[in-house]
N, C-alpha and C positions, 0 to 999 in steps of 0.2 A: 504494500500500500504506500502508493507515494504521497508526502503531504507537501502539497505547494504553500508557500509561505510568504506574505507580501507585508511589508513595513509600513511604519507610519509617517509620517512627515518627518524627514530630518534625518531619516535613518538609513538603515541597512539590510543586508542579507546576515550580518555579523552578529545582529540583534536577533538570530533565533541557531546560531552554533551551537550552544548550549542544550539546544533543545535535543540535538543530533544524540546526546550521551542518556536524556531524561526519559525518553520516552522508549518505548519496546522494542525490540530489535526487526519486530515485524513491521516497522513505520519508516520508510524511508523519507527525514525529515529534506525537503528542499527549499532550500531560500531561495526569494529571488532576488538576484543582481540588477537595480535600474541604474539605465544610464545618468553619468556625470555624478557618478559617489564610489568611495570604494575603490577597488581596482580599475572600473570604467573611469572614471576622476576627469581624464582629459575629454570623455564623450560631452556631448549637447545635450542638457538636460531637457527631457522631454516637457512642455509644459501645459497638456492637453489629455484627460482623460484616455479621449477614443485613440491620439499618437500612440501610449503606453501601453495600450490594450493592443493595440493592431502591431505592434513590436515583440510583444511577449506574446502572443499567440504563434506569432510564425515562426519564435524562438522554441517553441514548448511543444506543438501541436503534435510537434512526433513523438514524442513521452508518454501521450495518452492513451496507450496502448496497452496499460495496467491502470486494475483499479488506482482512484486517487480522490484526493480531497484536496478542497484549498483552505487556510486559514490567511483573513487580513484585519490589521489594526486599522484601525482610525482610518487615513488616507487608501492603507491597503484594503480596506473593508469593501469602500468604493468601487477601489482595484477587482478584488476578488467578485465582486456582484457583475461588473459589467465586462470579467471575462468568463463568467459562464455562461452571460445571455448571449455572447460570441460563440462559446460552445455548444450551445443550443441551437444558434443561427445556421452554424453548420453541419448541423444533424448528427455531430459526434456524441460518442458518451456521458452524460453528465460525471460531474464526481459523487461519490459516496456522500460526503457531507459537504456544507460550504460553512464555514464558521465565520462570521462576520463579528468583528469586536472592537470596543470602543466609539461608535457613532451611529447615529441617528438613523433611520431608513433611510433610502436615496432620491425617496420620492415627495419628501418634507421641506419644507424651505432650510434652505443653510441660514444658518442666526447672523454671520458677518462675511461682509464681501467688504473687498480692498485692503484688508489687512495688509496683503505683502507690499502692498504700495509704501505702507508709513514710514519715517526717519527710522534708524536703528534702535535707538533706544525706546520709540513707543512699540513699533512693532516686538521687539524681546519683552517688554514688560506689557504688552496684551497677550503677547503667548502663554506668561505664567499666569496670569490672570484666567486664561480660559482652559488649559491644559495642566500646567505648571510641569517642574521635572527640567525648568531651565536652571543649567548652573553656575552658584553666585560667583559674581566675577567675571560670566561671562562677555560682557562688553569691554571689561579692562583689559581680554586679553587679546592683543592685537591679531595674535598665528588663527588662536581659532575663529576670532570673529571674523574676518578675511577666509576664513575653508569653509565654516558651517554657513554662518549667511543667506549664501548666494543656494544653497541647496535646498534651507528654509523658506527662504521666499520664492523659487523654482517649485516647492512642493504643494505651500500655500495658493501658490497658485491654479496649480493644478484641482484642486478640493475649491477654488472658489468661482472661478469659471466654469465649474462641472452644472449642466443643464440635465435635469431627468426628461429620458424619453421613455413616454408611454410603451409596453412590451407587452408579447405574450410571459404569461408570468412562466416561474419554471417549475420543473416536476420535481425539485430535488429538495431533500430534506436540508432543512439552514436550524442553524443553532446562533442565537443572538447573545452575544457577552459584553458584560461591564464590568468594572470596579464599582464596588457600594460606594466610593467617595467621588466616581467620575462627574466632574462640575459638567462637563459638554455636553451626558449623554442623560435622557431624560427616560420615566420610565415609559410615557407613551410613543415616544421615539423610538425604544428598542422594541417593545409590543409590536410596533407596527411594522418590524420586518416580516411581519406572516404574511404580508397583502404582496409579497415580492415571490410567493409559492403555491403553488397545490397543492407540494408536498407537506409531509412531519415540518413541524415548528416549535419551538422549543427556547425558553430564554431564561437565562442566570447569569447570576450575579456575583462578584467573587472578591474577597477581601482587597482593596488596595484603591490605590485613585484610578485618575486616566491610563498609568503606567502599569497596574495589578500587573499583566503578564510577563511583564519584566521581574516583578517583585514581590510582595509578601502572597499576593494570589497565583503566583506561578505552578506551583506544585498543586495547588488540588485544579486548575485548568487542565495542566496536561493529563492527569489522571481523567477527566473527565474525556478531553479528545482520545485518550488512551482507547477507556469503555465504548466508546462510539464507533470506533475504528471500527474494536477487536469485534 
């Protein structure tokens, strides 16, 4: 069973390595690598939903060929919803599960647009405001704030120009996740990922903030993705 893995704003394929040791031997954990982070570093960061979708599909599509699931955070949630209504489009196999975590349905108004537009310092201190998990000093420190940046507001943008298009919903079982302390995600917001299926629908809630999967909620997540798989 392979688990596709997609990030949340700002991050990586690197933010779910750990997961590769946590979880069963029968879960082949995959991250995704997007361009302009990471080893990609020098690529153009994609700044466009459907670009990132229509890029990673024709990266992947020959992978599909064993059961699989996808899990995505926040920005990756997005990710993971609008490439299976691509894998749907093309009459391939759905996944086992789709785990969508950290945010809102896709089909709800976004709370702020133009974020990534603001000066540095308001846009970092809206981010902890709405997300938090920014770290102190961040602004003082010249190296990171010049690397992360430009990936932040590259990702922001991509989550705030994202337009929901009306779909055939899909047939595949989704499991909706939060942190009990996620400020962003509301709980009629996660309730309402059922209206995105015909399939099982299912939503919990797991110790920590916006970040739980990173941290105090990590270990009963994967356990829970574990039981689902297996």
């Amino acid at each position: 069973m392979r688990l596709f893995c997609l990030p949340h704003a700002g991050s990586g394929a690197a933010a779910f390595y750990r997961w590769k040791r946590l979880l069963p031997a029968g879960v082949s954990v995959c991250p995704v690598m997007l361009p302009g982070r990471e080893i990609r570093i020098a690529e153009g960061a994609l700044l466009r939903v459907s670009e990132i979708v229509d890029a990673l599909h024709e990266a992947v599509k020959g992978s599909l060929d064993r059961p699989f699931a996808i899990f995505g955070h926040s920005m990756g949630a997005l990710l993971a919803f609008e490439w299976a209504q691509r894998i749907a489009g093309d009459g391939l196999r759905g996944p086992a599960c789709l785990f969508v975590s950290g945010r809102n349905a896709p089909h709800l108004p976004f709370r702020h647009r133009g974020l990534h537009k603001l000066a540095d310092a308001e846009f970092v201190a809206e981010l902890n405001v709405r997300y938090g998990g920014v770290p102190e000093g961040f602004l003082e420190d010249a190296d990171m704030r010049e690397f992360f940046l430009p990936i932040l507001r590259a990702d922001l943008e991509v989550v705030e120009t994202y337009e929901y298009q009306v779909m055939e919903k899909l047939g595949v079982p989704v499991q909706a996740f939060a942190g009990v302390d996620d400020r962003s995600v509301s709980e009629d917001g996660l309730a309402r990922w059922s209206e995105i299926t015909n399939g099982p629908f299912s939503v919990r809630r797991f110790p920590g903030d916006h970040f739980y999967h990173l941290g105090v909620g990590q270990a009963e997540l994967l356990r829970v993705i574990a039981e689902t798989l297996g």
